[in-house]
DSSP file (Angstrom, degrees, kcal/mol; ACC not computed):
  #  RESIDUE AA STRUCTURE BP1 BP2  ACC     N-H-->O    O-->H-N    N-H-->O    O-->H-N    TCO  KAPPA ALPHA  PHI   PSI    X-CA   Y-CA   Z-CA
    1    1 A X     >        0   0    0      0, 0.0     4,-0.8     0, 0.0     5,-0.1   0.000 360.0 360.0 360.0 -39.4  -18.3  -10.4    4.2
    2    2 A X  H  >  +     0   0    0      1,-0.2     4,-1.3     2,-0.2     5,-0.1   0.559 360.0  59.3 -87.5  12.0  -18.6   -7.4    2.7
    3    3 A X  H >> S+     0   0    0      2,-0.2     4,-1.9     1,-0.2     3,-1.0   0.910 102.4  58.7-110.9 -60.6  -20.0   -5.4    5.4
    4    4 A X  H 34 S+     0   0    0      1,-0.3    -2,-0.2     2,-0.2    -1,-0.2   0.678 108.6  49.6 -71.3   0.1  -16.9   -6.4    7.4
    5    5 A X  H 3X S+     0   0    0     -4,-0.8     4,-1.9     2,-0.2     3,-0.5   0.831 100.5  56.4 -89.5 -21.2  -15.0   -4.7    4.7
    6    6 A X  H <X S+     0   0    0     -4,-1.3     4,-2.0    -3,-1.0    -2,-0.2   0.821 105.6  51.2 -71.8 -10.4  -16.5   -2.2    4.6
    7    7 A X  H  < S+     0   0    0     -4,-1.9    -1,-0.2     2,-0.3    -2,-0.2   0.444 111.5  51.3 -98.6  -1.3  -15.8   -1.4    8.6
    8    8 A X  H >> S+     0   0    0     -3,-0.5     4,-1.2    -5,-0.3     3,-0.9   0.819 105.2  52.1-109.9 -21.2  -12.5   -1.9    8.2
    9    9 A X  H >X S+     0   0    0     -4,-1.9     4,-2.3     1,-0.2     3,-1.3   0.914 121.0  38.0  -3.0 -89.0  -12.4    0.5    5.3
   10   10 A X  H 3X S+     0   0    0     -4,-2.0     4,-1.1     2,-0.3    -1,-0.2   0.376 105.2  61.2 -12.0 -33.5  -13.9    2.8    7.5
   11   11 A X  H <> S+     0   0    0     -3,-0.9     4,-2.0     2,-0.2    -1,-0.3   0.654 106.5  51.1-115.2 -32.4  -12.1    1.8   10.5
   12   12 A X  H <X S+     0   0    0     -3,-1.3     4,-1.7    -4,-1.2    -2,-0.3   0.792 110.0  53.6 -91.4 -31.8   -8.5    3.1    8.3
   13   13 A X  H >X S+     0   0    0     -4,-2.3     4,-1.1    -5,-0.2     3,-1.1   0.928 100.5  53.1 -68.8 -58.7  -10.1    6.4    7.6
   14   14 A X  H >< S+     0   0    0     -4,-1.1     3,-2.0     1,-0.3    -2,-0.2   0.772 115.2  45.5 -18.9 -68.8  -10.9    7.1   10.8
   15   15 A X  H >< S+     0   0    0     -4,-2.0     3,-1.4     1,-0.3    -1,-0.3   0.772 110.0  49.0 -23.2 -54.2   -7.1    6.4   11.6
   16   16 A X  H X< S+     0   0    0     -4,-1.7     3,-0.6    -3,-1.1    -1,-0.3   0.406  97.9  67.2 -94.5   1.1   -5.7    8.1    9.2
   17   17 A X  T << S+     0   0    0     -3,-2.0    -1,-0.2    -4,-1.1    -2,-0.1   0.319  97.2  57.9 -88.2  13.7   -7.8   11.5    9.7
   18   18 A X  T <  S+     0   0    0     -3,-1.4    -1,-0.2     2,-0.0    -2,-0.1   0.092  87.6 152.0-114.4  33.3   -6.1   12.1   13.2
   19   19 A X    <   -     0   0    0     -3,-0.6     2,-0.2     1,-0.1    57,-0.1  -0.045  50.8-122.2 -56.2 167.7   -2.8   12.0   11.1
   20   20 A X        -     0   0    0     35,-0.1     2,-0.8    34,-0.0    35,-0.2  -0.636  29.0-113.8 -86.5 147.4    0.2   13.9   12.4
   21   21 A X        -     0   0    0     -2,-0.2     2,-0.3    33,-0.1    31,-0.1  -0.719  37.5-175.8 -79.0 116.2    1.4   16.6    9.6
   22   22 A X        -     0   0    0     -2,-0.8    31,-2.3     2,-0.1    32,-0.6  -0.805  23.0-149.5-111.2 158.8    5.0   14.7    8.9
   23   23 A X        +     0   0    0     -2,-0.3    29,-0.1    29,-0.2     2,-0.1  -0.759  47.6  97.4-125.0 173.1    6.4   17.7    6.2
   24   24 A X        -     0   0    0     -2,-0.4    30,-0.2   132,-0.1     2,-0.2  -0.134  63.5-123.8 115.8 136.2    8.7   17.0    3.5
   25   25 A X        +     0   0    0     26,-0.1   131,-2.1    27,-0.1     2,-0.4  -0.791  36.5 176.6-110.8 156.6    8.0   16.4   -0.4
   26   26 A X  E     -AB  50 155A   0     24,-0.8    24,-3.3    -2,-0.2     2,-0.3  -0.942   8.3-171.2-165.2 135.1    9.7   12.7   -1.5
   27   27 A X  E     + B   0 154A   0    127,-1.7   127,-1.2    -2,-0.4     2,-0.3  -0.786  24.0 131.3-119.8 156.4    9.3   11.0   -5.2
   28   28 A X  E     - B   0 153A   0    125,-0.3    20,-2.5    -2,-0.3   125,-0.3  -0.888  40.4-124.1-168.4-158.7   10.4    7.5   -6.0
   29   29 A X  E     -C   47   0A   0    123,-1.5    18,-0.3    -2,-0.3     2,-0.1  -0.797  19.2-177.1-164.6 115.9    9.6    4.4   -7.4
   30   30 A X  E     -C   46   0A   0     16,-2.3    16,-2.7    -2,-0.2     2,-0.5  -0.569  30.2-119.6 -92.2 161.0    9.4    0.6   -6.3
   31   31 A X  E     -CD  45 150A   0    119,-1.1   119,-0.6    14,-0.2     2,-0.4  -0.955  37.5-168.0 -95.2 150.9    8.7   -2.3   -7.7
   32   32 A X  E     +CD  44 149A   0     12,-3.6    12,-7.0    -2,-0.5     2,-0.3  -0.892  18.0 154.6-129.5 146.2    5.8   -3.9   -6.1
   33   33 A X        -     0   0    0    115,-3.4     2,-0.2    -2,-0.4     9,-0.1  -0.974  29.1-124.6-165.4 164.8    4.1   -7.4   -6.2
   34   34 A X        -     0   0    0      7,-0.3     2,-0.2    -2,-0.3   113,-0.2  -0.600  24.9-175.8-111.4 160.1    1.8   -9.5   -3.7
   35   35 A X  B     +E  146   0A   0    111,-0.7   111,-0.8     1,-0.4    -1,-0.0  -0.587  42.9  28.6-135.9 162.6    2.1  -12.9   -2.2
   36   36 A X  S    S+     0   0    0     -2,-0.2    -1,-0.4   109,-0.2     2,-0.1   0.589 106.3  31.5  35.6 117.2    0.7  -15.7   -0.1
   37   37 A X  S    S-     0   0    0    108,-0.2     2,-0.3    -3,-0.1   108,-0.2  -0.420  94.9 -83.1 105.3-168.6   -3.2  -15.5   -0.4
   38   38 A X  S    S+     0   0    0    106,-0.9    -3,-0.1    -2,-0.1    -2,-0.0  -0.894  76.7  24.3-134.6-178.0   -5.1  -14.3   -3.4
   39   39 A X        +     0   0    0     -2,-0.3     2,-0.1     1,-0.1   103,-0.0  -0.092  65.2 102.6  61.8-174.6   -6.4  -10.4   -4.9
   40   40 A X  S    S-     0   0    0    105,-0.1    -1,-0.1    56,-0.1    65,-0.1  -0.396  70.9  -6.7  91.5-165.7   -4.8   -7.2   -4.3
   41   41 A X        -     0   0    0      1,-0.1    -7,-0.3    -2,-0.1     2,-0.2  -0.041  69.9-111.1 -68.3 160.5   -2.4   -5.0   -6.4
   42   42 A X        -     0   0    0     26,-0.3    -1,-0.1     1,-0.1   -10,-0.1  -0.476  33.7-103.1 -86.7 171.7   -1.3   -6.0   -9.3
   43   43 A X  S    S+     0   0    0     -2,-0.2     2,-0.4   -10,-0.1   -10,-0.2  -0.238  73.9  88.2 -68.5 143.2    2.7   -6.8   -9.7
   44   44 A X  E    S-C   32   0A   0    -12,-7.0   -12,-3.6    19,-0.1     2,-0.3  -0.998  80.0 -46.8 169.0-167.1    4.5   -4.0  -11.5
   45   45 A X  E     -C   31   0A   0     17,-0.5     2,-0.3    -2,-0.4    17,-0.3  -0.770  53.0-172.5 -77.2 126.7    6.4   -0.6  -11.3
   46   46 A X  E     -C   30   0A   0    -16,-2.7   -16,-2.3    -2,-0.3    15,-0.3  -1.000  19.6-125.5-142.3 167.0    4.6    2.3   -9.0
   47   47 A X  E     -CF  29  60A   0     13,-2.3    13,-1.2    -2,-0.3   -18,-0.2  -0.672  21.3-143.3-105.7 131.5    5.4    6.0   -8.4
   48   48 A X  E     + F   0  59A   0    -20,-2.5    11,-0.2    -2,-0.3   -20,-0.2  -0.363  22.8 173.2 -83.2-179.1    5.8    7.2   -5.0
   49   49 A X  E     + F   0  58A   0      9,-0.6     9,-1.1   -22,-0.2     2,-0.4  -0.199  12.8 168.7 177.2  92.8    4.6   10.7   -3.7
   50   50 A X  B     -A   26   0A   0    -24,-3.3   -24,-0.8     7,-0.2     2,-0.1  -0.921  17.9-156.5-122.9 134.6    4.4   12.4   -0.7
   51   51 A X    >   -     0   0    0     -2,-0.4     3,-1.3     5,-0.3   -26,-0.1  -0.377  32.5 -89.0-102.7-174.2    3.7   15.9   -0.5
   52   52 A X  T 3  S+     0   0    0      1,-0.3   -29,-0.2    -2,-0.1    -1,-0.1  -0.449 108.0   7.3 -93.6 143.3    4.7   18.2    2.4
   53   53 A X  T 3  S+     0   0    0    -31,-2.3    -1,-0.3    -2,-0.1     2,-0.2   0.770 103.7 112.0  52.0  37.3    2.2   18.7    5.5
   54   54 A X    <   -     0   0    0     -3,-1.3     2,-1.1   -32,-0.6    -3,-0.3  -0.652  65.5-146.4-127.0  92.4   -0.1   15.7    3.8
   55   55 A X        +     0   0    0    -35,-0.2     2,-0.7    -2,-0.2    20,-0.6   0.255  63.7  87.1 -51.8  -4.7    0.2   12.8    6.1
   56   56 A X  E     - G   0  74A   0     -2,-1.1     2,-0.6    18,-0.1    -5,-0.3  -0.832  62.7-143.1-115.5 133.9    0.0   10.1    3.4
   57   57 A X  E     - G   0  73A   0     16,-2.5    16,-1.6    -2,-0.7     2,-0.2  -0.829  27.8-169.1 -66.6 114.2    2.4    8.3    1.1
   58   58 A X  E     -FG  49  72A   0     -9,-1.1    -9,-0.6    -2,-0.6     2,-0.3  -0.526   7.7-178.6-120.2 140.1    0.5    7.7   -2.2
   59   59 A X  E     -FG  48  71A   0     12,-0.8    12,-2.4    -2,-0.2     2,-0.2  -0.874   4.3-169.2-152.6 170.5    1.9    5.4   -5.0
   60   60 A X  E     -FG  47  70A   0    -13,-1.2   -13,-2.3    -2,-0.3     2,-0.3  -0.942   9.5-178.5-163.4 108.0    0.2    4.7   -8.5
   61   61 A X  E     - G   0  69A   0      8,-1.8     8,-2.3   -15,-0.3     2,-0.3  -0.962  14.4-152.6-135.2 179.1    1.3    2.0  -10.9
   62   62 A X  E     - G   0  68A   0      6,-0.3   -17,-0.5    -2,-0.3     2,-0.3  -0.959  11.5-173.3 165.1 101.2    0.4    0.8  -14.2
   63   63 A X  E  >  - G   0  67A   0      4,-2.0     4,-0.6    -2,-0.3     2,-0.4  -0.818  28.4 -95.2-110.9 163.1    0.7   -2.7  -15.9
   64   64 A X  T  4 S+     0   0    0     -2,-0.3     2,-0.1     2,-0.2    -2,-0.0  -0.939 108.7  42.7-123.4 144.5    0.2   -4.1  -19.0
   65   65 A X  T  4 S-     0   0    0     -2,-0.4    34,-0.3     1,-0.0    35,-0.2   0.689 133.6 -71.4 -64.6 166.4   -2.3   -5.3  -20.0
   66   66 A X  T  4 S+     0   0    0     33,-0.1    33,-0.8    32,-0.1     2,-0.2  -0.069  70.2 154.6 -79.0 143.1   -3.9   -2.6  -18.3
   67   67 A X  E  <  -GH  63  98A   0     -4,-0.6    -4,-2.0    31,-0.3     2,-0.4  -0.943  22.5-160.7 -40.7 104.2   -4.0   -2.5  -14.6
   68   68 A X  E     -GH  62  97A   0     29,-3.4    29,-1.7    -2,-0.2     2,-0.4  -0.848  10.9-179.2 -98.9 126.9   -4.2    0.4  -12.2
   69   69 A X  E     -GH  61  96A   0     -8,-2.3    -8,-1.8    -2,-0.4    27,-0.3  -0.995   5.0-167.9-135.0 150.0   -3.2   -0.1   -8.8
   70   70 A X  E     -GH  60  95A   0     25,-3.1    25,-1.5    -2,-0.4     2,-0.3  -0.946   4.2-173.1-141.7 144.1   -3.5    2.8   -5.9
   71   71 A X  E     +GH  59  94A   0    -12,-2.4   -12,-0.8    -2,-0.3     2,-0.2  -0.778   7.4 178.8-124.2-180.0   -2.0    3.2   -2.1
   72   72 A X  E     +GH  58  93A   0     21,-0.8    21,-2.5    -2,-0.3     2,-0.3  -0.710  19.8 178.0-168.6 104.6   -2.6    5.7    0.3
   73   73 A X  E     -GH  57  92A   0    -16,-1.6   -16,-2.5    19,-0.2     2,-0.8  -0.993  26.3-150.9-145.4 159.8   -0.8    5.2    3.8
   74   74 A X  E     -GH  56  91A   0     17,-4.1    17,-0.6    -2,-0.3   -18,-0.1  -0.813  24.4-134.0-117.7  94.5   -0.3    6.8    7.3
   75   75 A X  E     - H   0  90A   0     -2,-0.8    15,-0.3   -20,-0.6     3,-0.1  -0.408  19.6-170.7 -52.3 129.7    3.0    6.0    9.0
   76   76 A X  E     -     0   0A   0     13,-3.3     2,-0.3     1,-0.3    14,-0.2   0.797  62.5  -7.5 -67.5 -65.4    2.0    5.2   12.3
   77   77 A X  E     - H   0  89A   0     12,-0.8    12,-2.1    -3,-0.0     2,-0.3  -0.987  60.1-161.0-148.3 173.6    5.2    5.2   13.6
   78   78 A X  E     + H   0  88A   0     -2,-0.3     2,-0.3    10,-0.2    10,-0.2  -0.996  10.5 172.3-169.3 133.0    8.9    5.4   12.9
   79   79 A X  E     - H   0  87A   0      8,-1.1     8,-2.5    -2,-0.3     2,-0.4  -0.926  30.2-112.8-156.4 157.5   12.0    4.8   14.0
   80   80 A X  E     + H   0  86A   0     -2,-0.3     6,-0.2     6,-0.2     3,-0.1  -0.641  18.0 176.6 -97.7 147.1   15.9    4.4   14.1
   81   81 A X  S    S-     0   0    0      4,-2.4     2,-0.3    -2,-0.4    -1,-0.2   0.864  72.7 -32.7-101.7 -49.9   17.6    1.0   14.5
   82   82 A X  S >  S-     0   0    0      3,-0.4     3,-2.1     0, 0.0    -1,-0.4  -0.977  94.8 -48.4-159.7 176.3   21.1    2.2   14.2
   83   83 A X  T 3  S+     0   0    0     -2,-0.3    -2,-0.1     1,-0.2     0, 0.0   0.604 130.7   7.2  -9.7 -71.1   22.8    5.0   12.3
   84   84 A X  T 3  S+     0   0    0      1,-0.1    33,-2.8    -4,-0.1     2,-0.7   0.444 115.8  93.9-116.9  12.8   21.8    4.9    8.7
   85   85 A X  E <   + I   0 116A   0     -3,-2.1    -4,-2.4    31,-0.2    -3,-0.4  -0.644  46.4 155.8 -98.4 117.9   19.0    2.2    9.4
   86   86 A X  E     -HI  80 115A   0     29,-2.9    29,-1.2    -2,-0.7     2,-0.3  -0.582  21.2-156.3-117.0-174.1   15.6    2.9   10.2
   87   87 A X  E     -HI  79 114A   0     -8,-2.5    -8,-1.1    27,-0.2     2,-0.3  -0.931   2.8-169.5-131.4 168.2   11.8    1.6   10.1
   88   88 A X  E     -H   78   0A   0     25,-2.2     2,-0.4    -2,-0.3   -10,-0.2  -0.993   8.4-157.1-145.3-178.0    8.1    2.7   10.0
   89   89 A X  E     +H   77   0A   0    -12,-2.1   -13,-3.3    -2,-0.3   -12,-0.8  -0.992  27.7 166.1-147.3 151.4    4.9    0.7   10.5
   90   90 A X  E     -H   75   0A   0     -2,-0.4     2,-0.4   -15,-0.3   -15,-0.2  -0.833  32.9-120.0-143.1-176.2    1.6    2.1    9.0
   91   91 A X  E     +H   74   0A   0    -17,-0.6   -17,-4.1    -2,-0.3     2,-0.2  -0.961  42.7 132.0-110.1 148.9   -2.1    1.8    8.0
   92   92 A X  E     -HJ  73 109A   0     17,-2.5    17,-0.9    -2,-0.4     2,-0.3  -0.802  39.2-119.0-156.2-149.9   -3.3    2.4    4.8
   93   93 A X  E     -H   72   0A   0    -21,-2.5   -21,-0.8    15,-0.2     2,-0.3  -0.979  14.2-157.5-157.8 178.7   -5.7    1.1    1.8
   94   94 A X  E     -H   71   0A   0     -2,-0.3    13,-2.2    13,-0.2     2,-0.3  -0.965   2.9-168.4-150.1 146.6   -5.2    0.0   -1.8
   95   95 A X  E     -HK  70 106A   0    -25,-1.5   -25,-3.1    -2,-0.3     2,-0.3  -0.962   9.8-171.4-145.5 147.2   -7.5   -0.1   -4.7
   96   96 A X  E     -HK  69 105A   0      9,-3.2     9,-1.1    -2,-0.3     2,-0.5  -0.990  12.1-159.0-139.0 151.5   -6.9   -1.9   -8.4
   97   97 A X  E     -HK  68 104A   0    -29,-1.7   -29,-3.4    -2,-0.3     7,-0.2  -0.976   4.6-170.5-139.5 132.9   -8.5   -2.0  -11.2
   98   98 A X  E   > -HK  67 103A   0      5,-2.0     5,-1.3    -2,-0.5   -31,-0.3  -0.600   9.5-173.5-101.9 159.2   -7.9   -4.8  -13.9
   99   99 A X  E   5S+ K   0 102A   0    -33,-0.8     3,-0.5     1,-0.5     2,-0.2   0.407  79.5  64.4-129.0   6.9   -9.6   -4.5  -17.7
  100  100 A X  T   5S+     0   0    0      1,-0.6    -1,-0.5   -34,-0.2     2,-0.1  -0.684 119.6  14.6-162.3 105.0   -8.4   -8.3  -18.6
  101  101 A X  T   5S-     0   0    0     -2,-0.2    -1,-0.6    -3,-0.2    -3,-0.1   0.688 111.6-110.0 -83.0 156.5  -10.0  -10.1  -16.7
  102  102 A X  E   5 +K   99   0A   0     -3,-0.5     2,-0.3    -2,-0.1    -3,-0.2  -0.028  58.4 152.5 -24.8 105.6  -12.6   -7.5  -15.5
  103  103 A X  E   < -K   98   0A   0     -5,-1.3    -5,-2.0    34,-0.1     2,-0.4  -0.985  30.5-178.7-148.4 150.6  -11.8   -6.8  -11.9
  104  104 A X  E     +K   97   0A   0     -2,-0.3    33,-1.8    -7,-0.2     2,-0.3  -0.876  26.0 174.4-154.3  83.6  -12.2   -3.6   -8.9
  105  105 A X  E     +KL  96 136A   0     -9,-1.1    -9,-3.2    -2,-0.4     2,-0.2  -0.883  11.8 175.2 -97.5 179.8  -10.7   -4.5   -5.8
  106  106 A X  E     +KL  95 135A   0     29,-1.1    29,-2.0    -2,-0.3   -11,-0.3  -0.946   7.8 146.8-141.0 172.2  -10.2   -2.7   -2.9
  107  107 A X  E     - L   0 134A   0    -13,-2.2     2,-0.4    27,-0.3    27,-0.3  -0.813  40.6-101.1-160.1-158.3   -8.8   -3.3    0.8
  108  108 A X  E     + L   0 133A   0     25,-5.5    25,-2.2    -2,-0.2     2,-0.2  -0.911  39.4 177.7-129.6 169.8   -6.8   -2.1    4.2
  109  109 A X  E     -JL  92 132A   0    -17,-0.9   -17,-2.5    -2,-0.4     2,-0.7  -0.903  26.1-133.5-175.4 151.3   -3.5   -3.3    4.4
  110  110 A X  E     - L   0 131A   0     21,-1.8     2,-1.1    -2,-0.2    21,-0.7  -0.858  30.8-159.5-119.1 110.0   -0.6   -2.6    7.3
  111  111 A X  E     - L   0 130A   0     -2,-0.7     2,-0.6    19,-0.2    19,-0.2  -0.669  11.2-175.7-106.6 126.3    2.6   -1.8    5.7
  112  112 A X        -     0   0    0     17,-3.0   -23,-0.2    -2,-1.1     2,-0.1  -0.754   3.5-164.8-160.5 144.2    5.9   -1.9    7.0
  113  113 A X        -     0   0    0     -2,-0.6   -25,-2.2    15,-0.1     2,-0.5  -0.426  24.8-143.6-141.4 162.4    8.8   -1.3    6.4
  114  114 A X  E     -IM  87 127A   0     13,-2.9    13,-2.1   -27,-0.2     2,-0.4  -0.915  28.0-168.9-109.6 120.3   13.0   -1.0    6.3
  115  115 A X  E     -IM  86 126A   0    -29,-1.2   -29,-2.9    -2,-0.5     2,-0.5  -0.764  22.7-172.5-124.9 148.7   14.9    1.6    5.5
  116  116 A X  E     -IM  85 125A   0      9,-3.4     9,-2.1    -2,-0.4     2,-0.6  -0.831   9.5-162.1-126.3 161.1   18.3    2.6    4.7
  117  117 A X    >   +     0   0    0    -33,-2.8     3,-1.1    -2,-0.5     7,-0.2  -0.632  16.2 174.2-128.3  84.7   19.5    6.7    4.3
  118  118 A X  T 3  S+     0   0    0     -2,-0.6    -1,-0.2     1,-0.2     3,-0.1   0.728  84.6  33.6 -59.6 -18.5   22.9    5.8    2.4
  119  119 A X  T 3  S-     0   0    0      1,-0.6     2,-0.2     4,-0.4     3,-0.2   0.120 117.5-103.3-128.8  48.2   22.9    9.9    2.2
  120  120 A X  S X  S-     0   0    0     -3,-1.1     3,-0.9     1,-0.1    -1,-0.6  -0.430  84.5 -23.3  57.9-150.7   21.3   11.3    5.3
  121  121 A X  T 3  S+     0   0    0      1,-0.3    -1,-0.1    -2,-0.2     3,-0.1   0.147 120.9  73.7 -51.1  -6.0   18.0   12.3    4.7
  122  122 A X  T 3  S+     0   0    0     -2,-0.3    33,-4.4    -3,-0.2     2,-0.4   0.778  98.4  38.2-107.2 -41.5   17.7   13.1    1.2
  123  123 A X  E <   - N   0 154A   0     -3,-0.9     2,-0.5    31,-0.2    -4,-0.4  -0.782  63.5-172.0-118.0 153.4   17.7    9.2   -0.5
  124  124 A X  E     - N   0 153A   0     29,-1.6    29,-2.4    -2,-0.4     2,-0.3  -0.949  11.7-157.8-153.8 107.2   15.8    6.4    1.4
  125  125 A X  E     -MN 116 152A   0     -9,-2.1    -9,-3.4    -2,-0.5    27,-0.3  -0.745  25.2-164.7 -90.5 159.9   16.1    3.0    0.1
  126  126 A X  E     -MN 115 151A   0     25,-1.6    25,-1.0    -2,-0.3     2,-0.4  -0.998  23.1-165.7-150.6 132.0   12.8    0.8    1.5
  127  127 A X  E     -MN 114 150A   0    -13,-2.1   -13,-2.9    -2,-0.2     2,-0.3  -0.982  24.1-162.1-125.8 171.8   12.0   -2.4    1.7
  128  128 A X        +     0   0    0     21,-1.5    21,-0.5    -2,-0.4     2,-0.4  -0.866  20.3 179.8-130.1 144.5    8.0   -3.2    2.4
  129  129 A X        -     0   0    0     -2,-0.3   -17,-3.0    19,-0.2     2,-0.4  -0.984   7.3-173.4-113.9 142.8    5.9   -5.7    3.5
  130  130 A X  E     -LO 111 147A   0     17,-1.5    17,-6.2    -2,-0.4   -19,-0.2  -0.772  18.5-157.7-151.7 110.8    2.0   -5.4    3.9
  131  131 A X  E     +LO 110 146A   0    -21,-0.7   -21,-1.8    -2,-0.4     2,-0.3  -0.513  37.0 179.1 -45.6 132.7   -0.2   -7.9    5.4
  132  132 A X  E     -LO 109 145A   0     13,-1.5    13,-1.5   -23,-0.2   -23,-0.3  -0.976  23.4-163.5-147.5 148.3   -3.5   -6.6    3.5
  133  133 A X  E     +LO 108 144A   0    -25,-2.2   -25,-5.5    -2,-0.3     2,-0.2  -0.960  29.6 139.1-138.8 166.6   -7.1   -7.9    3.5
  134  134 A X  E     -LO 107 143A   0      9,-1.4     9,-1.0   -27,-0.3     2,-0.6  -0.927  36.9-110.2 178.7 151.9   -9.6   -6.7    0.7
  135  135 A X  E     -LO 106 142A   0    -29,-2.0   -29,-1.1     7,-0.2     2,-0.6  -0.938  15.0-143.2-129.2 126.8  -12.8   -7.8   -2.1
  136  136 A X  E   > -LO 105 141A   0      5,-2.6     5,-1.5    -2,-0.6   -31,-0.3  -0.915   2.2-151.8-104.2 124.1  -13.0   -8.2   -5.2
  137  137 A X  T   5S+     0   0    0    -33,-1.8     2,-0.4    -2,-0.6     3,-0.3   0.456  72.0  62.1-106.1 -18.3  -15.7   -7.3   -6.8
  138  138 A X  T   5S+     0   0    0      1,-0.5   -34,-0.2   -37,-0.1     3,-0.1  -0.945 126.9  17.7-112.3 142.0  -16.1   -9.7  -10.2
  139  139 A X  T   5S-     0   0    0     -2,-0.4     2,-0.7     1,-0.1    -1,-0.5   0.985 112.5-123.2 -27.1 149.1  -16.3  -12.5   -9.0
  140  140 A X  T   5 +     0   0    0     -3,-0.3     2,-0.4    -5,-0.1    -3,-0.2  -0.677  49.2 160.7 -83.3 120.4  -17.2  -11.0   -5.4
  141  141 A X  E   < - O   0 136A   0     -5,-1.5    -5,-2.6    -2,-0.7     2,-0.2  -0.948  32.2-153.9-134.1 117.9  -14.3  -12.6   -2.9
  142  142 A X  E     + O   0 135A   0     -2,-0.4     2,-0.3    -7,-0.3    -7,-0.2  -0.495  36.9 139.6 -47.1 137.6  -13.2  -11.6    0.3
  143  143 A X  E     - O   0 134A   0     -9,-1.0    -9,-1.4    -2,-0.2     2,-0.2  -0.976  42.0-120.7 179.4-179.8   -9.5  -12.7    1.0
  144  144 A X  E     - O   0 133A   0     -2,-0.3  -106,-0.9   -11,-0.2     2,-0.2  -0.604  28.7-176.1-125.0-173.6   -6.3  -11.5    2.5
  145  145 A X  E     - O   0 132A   0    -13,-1.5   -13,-1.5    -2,-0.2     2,-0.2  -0.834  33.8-117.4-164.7-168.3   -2.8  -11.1    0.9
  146  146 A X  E     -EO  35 131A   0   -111,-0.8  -111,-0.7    -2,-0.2   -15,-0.3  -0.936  33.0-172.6-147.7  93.0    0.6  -10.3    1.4
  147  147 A X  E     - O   0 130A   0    -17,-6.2   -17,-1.5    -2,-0.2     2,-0.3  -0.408  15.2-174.2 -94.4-176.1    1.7   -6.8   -1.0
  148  148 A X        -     0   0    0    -19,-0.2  -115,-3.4  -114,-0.0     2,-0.3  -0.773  13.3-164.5-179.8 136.1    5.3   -6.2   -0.9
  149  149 A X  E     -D   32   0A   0    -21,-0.5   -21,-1.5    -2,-0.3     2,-0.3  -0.924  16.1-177.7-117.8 130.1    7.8   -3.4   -2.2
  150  150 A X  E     +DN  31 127A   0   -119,-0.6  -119,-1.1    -2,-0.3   -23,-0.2  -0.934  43.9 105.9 -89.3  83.2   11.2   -2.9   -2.8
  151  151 A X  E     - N   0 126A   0    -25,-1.0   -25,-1.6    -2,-0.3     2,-0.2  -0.156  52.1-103.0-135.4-143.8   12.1    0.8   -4.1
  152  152 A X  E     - N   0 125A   0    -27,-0.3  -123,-1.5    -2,-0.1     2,-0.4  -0.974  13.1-162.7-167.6 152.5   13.5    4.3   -3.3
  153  153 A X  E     -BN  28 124A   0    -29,-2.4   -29,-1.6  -125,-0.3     2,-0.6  -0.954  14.0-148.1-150.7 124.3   12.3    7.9   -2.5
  154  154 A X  E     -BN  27 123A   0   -127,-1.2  -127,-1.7    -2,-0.4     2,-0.4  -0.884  22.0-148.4 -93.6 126.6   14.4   10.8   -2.9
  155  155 A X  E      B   26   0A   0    -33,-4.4  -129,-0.2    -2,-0.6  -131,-0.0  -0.744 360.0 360.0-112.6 157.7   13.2   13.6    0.0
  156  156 A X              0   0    0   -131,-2.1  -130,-0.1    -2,-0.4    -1,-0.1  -0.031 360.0 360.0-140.1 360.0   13.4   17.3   -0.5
């Protein structure tokens, strides 16, 4: 089990190093929490970030008691639906780390997502889903999950 995480770990860098440069700096902030299955990030607030001509969106949050949780993902593609509605579909990966109880996972997960640009280009409300699989490492489990986002990004 863990061999096959680690080859799909491996299998999302690969991906994500033939990224396209997409340009543009964009801050926000979701809230995020997982579903259906078990592990993955924990539920909470997290900080967006993406900075210009670095192909990934990055988020960061922080729960109490403490909790770390990390993304990294590579829109794949992206698209308009109608006027001020769009989508994107991605890969990426996530790692968390819990101090109560003791816990490190990490995983791959395919996020994707709905957006609306209530002021052309500059504010992007999102909502997210990501199918995710991932191990955790006290007690060592493989499993899959469901992560999920709701936020905003203003892009610059």
């Amino acid at each position: 089990m863990k061999k096959t995480a680690i080859l799909v770990l491996i299998a999302l860098v690969v991906l994500s190093t033939g990224a396209f440069a997409a340009g543009g700096f964009a801050i926000g902030g979701e809230g995020a929490w997982y579903f259906a299955g078990t592990g993955g990030l924990p539920a909470g607030a997290m900080l967006m970030l993406k900075l210009p001509q670095f192909p990934l969106m990055l988020g960061i949050g922080v729960t109490f008691p403490l909790s770390v949780g990390l993304t990294a993902d590579y829109w794949i593609a992206q698209g308009t639906i109608v006027s001020i509605f769009a989508w994107y579909v991605g890969v990426g990966g996530y790692a968390s780390i819990d101090v109560s109880p003791v816990d490190v996972s990490v995983g791959g997960r395919i996020p994707i997502g709905l957006q609306i640009w209530p002021l052309g280009k500059t504010l992007e409300i999102f909502l997210e889903a990501a199918p995710a699989v991932g191990v955790s490492f006290i007690p060592t489990e493989f499993g899959w999950h469901i992560q999920g986002a709701l936020g905003l990004r203003f892009w610059l």
